[in-house]
TITOR-905516 format. One line per 3 residues: number of its first residue (from 0); for each residue x, z negated, y negated of C-alpha. Coordinates in steps of 0.05 Angstrom, whole numbers, plus 5000, padded with zeros to 4 digits. Layout:
TITOR-905516
NUM> X,Z,Y  ...
***
This chain:
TITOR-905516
0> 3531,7971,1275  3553,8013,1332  3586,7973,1392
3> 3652,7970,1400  3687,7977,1473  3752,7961,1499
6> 3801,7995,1538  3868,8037,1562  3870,8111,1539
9> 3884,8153,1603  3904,8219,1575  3895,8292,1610
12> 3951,8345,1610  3894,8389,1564  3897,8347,1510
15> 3832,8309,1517  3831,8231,1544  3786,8177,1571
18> 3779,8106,1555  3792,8068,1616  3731,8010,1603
21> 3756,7937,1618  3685,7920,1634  3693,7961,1693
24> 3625,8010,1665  3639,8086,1656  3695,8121,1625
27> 3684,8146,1556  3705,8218,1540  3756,8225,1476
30> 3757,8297,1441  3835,8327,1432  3826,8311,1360
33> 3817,8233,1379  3875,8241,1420  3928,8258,1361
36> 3941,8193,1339  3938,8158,1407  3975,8164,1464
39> 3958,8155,1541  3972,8078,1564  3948,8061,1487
42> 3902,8000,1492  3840,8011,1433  3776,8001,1406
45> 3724,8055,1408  3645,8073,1386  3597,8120,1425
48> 3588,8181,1383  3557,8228,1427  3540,8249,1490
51> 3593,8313,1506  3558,8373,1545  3565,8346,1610
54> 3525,8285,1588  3585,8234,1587  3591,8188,1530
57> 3636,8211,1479  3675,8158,1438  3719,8158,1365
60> 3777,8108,1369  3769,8056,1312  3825,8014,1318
63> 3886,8003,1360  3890,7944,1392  3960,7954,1427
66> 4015,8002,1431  4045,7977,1499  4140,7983,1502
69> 4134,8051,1544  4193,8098,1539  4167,8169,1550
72> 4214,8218,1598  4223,8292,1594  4257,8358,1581
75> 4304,8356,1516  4293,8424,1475  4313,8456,1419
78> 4270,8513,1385  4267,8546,1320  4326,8491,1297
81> 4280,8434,1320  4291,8382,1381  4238,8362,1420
84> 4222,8330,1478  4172,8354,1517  4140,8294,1576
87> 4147,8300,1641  4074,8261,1641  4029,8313,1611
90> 3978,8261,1599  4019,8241,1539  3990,8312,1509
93> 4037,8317,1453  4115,8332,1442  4162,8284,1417
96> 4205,8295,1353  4277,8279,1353  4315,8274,1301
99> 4387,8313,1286  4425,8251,1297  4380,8218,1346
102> 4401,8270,1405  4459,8224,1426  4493,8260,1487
105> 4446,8309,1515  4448,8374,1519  4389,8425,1519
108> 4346,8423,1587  4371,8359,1604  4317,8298,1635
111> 4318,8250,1575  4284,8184,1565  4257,8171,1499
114> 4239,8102,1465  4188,8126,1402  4206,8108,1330
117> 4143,8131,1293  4070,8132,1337  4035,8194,1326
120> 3988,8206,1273  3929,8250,1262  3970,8300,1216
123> 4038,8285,1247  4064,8285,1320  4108,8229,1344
126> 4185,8213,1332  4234,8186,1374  4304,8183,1398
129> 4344,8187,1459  4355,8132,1489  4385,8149,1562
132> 4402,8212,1597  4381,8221,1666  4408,8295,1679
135> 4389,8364,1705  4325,8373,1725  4345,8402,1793
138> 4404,8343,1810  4399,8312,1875  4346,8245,1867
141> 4319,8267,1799  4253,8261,1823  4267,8180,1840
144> 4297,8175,1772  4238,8203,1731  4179,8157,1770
147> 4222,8099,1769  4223,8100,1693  4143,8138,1692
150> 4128,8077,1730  4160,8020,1697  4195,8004,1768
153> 4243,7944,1754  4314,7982,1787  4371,7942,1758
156> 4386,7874,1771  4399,7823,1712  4469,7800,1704
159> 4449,7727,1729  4416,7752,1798  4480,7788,1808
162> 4537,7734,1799  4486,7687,1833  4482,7740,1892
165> 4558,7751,1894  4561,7668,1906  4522,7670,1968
168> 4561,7662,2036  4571,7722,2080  4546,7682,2141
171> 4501,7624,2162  4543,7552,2149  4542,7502,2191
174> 4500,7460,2140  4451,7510,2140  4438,7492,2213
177> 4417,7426,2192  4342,7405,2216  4331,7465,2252
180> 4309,7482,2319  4362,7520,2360  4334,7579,2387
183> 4401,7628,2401  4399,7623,2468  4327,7653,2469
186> 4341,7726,2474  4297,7746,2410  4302,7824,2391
189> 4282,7862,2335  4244,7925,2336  4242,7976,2277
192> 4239,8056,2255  4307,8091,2264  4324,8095,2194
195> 4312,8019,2183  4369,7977,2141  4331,7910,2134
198> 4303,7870,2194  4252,7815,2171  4219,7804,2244
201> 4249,7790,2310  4202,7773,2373  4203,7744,2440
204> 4153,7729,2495  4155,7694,2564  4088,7680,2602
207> 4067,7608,2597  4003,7570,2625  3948,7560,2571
210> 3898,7509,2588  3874,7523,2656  3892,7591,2650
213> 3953,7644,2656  3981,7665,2581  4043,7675,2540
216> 4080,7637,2496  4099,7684,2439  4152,7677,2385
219> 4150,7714,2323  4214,7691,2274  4221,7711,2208
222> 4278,7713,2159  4275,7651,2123  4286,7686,2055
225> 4270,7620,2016  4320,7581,2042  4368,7620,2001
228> 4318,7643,1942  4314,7587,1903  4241,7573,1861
231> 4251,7590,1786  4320,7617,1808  4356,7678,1779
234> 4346,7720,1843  4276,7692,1848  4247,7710,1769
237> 4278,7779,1786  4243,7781,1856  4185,7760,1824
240> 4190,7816,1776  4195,7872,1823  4147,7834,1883
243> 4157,7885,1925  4208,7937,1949  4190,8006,1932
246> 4203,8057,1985  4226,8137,1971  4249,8187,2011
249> 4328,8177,2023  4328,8116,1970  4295,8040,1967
252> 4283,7999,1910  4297,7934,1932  4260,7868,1913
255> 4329,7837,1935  4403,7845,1931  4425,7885,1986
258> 4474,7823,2005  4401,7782,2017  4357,7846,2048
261> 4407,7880,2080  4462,7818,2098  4447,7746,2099
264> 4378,7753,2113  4373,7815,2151  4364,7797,2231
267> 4420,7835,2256  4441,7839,2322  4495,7788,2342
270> 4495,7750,2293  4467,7687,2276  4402,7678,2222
273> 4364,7628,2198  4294,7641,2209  4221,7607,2207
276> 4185,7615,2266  4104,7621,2287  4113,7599,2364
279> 4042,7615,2394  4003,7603,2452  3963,7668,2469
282> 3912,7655,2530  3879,7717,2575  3831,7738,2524
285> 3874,7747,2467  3862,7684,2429  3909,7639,2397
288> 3903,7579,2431  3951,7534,2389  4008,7553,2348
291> 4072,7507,2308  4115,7536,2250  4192,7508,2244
294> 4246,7531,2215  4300,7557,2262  4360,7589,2280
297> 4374,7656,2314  4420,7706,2347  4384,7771,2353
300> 4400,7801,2426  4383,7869,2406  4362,7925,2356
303> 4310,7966,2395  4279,8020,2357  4200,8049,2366
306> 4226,8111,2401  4268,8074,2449  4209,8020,2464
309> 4159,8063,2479  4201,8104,2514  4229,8040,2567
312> 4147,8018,2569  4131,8081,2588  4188,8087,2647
315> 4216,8024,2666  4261,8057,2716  4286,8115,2675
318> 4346,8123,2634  4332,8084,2571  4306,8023,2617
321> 4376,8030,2659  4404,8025,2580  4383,7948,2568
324> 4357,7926,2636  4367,7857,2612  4323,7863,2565
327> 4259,7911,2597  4223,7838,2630  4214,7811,2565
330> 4193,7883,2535  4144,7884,2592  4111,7810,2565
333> 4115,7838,2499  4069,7900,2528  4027,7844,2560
336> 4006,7796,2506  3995,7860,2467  3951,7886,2508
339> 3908,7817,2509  3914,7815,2438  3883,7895,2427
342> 3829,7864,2474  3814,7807,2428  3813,7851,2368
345> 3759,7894,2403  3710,7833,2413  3720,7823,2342
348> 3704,7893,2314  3761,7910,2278  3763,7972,2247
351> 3811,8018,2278  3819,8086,2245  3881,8129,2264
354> 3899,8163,2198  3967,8213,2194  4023,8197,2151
357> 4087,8233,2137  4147,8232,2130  4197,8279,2083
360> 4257,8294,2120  4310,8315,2063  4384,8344,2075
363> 4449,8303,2045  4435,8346,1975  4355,8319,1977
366> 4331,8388,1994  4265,8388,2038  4282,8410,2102
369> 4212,8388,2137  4148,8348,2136  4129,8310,2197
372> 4076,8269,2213  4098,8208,2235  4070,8183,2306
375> 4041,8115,2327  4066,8106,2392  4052,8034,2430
378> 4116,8002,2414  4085,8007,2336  4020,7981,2354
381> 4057,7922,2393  4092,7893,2329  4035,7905,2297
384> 3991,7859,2339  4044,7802,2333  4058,7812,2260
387> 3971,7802,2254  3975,7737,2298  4033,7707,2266
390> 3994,7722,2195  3929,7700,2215  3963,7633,2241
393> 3997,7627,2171  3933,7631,2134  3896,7581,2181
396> 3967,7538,2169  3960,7542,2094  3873,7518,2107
399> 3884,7456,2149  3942,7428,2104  3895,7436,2039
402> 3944,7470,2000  3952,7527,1941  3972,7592,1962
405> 3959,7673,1967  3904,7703,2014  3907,7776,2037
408> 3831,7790,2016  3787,7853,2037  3726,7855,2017
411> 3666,7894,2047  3638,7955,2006  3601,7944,1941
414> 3530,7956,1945  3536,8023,1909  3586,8043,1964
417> 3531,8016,2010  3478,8050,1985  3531,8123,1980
420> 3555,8112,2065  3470,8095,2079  3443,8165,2043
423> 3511,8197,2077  3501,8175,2152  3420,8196,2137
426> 3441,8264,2114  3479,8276,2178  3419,8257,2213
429> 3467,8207,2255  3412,8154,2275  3465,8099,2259
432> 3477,8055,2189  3502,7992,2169  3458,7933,2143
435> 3458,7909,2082  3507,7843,2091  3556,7896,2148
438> 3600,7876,2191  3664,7903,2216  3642,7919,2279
441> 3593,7962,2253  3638,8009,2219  3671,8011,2280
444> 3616,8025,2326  3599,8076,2280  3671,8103,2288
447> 3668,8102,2363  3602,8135,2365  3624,8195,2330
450> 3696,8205,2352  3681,8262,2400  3635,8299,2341
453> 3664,8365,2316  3663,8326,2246  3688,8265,2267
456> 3745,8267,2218  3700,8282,2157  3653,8206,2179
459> 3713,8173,2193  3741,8190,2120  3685,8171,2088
462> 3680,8106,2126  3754,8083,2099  3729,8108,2030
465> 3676,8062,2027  3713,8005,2037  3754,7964,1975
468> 3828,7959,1965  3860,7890,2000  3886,7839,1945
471> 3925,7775,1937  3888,7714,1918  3890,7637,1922
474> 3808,7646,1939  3803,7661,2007  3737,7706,2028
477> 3768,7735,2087  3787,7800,2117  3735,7851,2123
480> 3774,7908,2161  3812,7859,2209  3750,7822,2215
483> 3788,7755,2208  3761,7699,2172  3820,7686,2142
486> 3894,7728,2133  3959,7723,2094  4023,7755,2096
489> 4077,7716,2137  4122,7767,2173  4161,7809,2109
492> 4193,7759,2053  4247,7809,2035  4200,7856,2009
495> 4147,7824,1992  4145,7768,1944  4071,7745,1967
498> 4103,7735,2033  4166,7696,2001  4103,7648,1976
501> 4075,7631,2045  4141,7609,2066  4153,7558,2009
504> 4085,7537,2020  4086,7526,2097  4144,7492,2091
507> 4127,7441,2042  4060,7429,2085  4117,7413,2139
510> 4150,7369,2095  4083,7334,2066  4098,7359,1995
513> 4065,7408,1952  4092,7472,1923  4084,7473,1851
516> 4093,7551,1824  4155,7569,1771  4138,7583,1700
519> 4127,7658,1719  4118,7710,1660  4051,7713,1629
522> 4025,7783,1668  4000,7851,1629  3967,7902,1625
525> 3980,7920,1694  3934,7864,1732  3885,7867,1689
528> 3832,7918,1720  3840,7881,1788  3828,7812,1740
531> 3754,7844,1718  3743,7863,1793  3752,7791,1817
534> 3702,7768,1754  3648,7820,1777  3665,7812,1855
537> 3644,7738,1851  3586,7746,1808  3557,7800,1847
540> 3562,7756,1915  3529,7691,1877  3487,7662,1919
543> 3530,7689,1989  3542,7643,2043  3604,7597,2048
546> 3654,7609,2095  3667,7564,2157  3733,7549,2135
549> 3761,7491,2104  3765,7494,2027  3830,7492,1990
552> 3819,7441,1932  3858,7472,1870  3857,7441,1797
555> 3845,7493,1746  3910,7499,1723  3943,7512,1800
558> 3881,7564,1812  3897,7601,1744  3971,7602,1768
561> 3957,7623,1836  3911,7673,1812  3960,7705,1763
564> 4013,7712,1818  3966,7736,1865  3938,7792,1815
567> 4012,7808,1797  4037,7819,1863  3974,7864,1875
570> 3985,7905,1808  4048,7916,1830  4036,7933,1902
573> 3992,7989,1874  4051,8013,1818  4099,8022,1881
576> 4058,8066,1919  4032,8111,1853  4119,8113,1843
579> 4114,8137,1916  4062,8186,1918  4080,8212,1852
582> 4160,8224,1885  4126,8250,1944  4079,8300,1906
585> 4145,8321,1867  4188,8337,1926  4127,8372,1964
588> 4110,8416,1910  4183,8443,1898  4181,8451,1972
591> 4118,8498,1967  4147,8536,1912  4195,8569,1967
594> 4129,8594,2010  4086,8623,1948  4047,8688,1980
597> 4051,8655,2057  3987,8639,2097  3975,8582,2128
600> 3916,8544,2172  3890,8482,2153  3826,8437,2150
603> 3789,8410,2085  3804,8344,2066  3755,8343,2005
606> 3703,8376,1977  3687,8363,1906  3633,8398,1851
609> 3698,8444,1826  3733,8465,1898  3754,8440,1966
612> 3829,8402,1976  3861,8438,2041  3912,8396,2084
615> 3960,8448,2120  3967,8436,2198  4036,8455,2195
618> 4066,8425,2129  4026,8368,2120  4020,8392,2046
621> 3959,8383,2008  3920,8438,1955  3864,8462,1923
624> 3829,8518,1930  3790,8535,1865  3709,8543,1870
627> 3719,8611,1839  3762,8634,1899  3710,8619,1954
630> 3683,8680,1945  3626,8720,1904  3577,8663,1922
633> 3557,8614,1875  3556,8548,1906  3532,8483,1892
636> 3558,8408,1910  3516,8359,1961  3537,8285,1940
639> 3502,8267,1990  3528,8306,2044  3596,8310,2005
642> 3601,8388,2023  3598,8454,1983  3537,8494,2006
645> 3528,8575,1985  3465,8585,1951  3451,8650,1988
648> 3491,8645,2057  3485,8574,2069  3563,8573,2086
651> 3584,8501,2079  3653,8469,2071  3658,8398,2086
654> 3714,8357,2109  3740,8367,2175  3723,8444,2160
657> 3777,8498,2183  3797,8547,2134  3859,8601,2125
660> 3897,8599,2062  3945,8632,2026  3993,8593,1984
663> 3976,8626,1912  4004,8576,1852  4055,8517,1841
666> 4059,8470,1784  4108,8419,1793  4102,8385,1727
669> 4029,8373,1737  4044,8358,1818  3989,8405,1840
672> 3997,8460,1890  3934,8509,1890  3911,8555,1950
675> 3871,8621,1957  3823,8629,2004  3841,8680,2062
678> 3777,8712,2088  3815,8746,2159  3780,8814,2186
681> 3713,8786,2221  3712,8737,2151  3670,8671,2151
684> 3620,8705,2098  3596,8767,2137  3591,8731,2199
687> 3554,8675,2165  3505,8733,2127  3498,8776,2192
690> 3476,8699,2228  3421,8697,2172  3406,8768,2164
693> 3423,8774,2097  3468,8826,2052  3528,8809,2020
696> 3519,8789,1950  3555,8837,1894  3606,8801,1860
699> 3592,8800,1784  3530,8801,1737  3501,8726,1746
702> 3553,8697,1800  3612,8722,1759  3587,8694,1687
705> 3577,8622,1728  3638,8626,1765  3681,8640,1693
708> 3639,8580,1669  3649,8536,1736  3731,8547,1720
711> 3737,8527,1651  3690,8460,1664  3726,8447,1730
714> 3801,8457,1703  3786,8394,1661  3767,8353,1727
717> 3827,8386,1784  3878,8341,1757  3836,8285,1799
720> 3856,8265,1863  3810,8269,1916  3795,8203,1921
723> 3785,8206,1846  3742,8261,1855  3704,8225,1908
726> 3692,8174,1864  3668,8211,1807  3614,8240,1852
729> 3586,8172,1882  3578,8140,1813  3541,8213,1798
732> 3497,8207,1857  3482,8135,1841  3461,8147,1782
735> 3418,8211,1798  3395,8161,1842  3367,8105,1792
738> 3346,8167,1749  3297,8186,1796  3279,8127,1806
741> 3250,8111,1739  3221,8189,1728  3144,8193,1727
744> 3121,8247,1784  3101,8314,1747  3025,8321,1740
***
């Protein structure tokens, strides 16, 4: 009897799928004709067939096991006296029926969302109806509307949270006040991005002796959320639901009312908060020498923004210092315990990678008007280092006292990552690895070592890619990029329910009770990849040595409760920023469809077996350029060396490599932008034949019959992300790897 495996069907915009394996092992390929009666997010059984021609396992679906609620959104259209509705989500791979009388109010070419009345069926596509209209296509935030619903993001709040919102006070009552340290006269501020509504953070520092020594006293105060939030309340189950707020360009899905985020527990200036507090000492070196939490209550003294920080640091006499004189002392003890804090950091080896992010700047109709990158200056980096302390002291907090509660974990690479950044760093020829139990500090003296190298970036990436994504959980292992031993999240309860946690924790470890978790809804679908991660993370480490820290003692019921939080709040962390990207992707590629035909510069940002991904200098924007448009050279892929190398020329692309583009297709449906490569006058291919003496190869005859061939396999893999991509080739390698391994030499 053939095996049968579960999983999720991920679908591909060409009709074929893949079962997404809960055991974690390799995806199994499903044909277009396996695909009619399932649809993509289907959870079902399936039996290895085959092997399909590029030697992955191919699978026939035998039964399935769930059909998951998931309304389907797209284009409304009516052809040949049929209505349709055609998914925004081409992974779904099939149209959806609508009945005459099941159009409601749309019209024609209208965004639609769709809740399925029949599933689809091998000789029969599916049915549905209309359930909401969402609009044009080209109205102002349509883009946020579609990935809210794509996504599953929770955006209204129930009935209950709402009349329980509207009874909140509009200001802090006296009662409030009660048993709390009074800290307005201690001129906290708050420091945040220009466009910031919500203010979660306020600091203040003064120098203070520590020990024997000279130090600071610092004071990081955060809103004190769960003071109003009430466990098992109705703001707190629909908190709970959303556990985070999800950020778009001109819009935020909030995890709370805006009367909580952006009122009551918002640190305004002027006005007074309640707040919990981390009051540390800080000595020369950057340690935390000792450190108390209390609730509190504050009067921010100011709103400073990054800009206007760094600015004052920079120039304490000029004209933003003359601004808020009163105030430029304690910026200048902020810049102080900062700097001894960076130091610290250093000694420990955290890894410290500057990376670019960017920001869309939109007009009032949502139109693109530029891409920016947006710059790290050292008022950022200052918050940042407090925020870290004030976290790190939470999680040490949470240790002593011997009680339940959520751990920001990192892990350090999986040994096939290992084994992928070992053969990489040899293949450079670098002289440097990492052993096989690493440390931070290697990464980063790794990182440090190479930062002047023409291909710095292209190390660098592949050092961040070999490290694991950070999750919440009540089992503490430390974490690995930080290099702390152990870390939470203290510093942002309005948008962050894992944060909201901490507090109610910490404060009944003040109060010498224990936190017992709500009745929270039994999780889905959606945690349970990171669920099989955990399982395989802690039987792959067995035997590893136990941390130095003291042991939180959890029955099984509070650690299966914990956990399920924790892997909630993680699942959903990760849904917020695909809603993100995804809104991002949307609004860049619209933006690129006004410069089709324009060149650009740019540097690769991937290379993978079917073409390199090209970040524009200018733009920011992201693209592909096909293998087939490199040239008439037939290249081949280094997994290894994660570069493109030309059979005959020896040209290589790799990231970090410079290239000129020309912008040459735009699909927004699919979110893909693709690029043709611009060879100028003096070309890279000449010069690069003329270095090696060789003549330029004829395009056609064998290179053209393998490039045609190269397309039509590599069209079903461009719809991967790089980092997908990535991926795909270091479980490839690995396992040409343990191939060769057990192949008996030739005789």
């Amino acid at each position: 009897m053939l095996e049968e495996i579960v999983g999720s069907v991920q679908g591909h915009r060409d009709g074929h799928g893949f079962l997404i394996r809960d055991d974690g092992e390799s995806d199994i390929y499903l044909s277009s004709n396996e695909m009619r009666a399932v649809l993509h997010r289907d959870r079902v059984k399936v039996c290895i067939v085959r092997q399909d021609r590029k030697g992955r396992p191919e699978g026939r679906v035998v039964e399935i096991v769930e059909r998951p609620e998931q309304p389907i959104i797209g284009r409304l259209l009516h052809e040949g006296g049929l209505w349709l509705v055609a998914p925004e989500d081409k992974r779904y791979g099939q149209d959806v029926m609508i009945p005459k009388g099941a159009t409601g109010t749309a019209k024609p070419g209208q965004v639609v969302v769709v809740q399925l009345t029949e599933p689809p069926a091998l000789f029969g596509q599916p049915v549905g109806r209309v359930k909401e209209v969402l609009g044009e296509i080209d109205d102002p935030g349509m883009e946020i509307e579609i990935a809210v619903r794509k996504y599953s993001v929770p955006h209204e709040f129930s009935a209950l949270c709402v009349d329980q919102a509207k009874g909140l006070p509009d200001k802090v009552l006296a009662k409030d006040r009660k048993d709390r340290v009074d800290l307005r006269d201690v001129p906290l501020v708050t420091i945040d991005g220009e466009d910031a509504r919500d203010f979660d953070d306020a600091v203040y520092c003064e120098p203070a002796k520590v020990g024997r020594g000279k130090g600071w006293r610092l004071l990081v105060a955060i809103a004190d959320v769960s003071h109003y939030v009430q466990t098992g309340s109705a703001i707190d189950i629909d908190a709970y639901d959303r556990a985070t707020s999800v950020y778009f360009p001109r819009r935020v899905i909030p995890m709370l009312p805006e009367k909580l985020s952006n009122g009551l527990c918002s640190l305004n200036p002027d006005v007074d908060r309640l707040c919990m507090v981390c009051d540390m000492l800080v000595n020369a070196k950057g340690d935390v020498h000792a450190y108390q939490f209390y609730p509190a209550v504050m009067h921010s003294h100011a709103r400073f923004t990054y800009t206007e920080v760094a600015a004052i640091l920079g120039n304490t006499r000029g004209p933003e210092a003359a601004k808020r004189k009163e105030r430029v002392t304690d910026l200048m003890n902020l810049q102080d315990v900062y700097k001894a804090l960076l130091a610290s950091r250093a000694v420990r080896g955290a890894v410290d990678f500057e990376t670019t992010e960017t920001q869309i700047v939109c007009d009032e109709s949502g139109r693109i008007e530029k891409i920016v990158p947006r710059v790290r200056n050292e008022a950022h980096r200052l918050i940042e280092e407090a925020m870290l302390a004030a976290n790190v002291c939470s999680a040490d907090f949470i240790q002593q006292g011997k009680h339940p509660g959520l751990f920001r974990v990192h892990e350090g690479p999986t040994a096939e990552k290992k084994d992928i950044l070992r053969n990489y760093l040899k293949a450079l020829g670098l002289g440097m690895s990492i052993s096989d139990d690493p440390h931070t500090s290697e990464f980063q003296k790794i990182a440090q070592a190479t930062k002047d190298r023409p291909d710095a970036q292209q190390i660098h990436t592949m050092l961040l890619r070999s490290m694991q994504q950070a999750i919440y959980t009540p089992v503490n292992s430390g974490h690995f990029g930080l290099a702390y031993e152990a870390y939470t999240h203290f510093t942002s309860p309005i948008r962050r329910y894992p944060d909201l946690l901490v507090h109610r924790v910490i404060k009944a470890i003040l109060l010498g009770r224990k936190y017992m978790l709500p009745s929270l809804p039994v999780p889905g679908e959606a945690h349970a990849k990171l669920s099989k991660r955990l399982e395989k993370s802690r039987a792959a480490k067995g035997d590893a040595p136990e941390s130095s820290a003291p042991r939180v003692s959890m029955s099984a019921a509070d650690q299966r409760a914990w956990e399920a939080a924790g892997l909630h709040c993680s699942a959903n962390e990760r849904r917020a920023d695909e809603a993100s990207r995804d809104v991002e992707a949307w609004l860049k590629c619209k933006y690129m469809r006004e410069h089709l035909g324009e060149e650009y510069s740019g540097v690769v940002s991937a290379a993978t077996s079917f073409g390199i991904f090209v970040t524009l200098d200018t733009l920011y924007v992201e693209g592909l350029v096909h293998i087939t448009e490199l040239g008439g050279e037939y290249y081949r892929f280094d997994e290894l060396r994660q570069e493109l190398r030309g059979e005959r020329t020896g040209i290589r692309y790799a990231i970090g490599s410079r290239v000129q583009v020309q912008v040459s297709r735009v699909d927004l449906d699919g979110r893909k932008i693709d690029f043709r490569l611009v060879h100028p006058g003096d070309d890279l291919v000449p010069r690069a034949m003329r270095d090696k003496g060789v003549s330029a190869p004829a395009e056609g005859g064998r290179d053209k019959k393998r490039g045609a061939q190269d397309r039509r396999l590599a069209d079903a893999e461009r719809n991967r992300s790089p980092i997908q991509a990535l991926k795909a080739s270091v479980k490839k390698a690995a396992a040409k790897k343990k191939g060769s391994r057990n192949t008996k030499p030739r005789r």
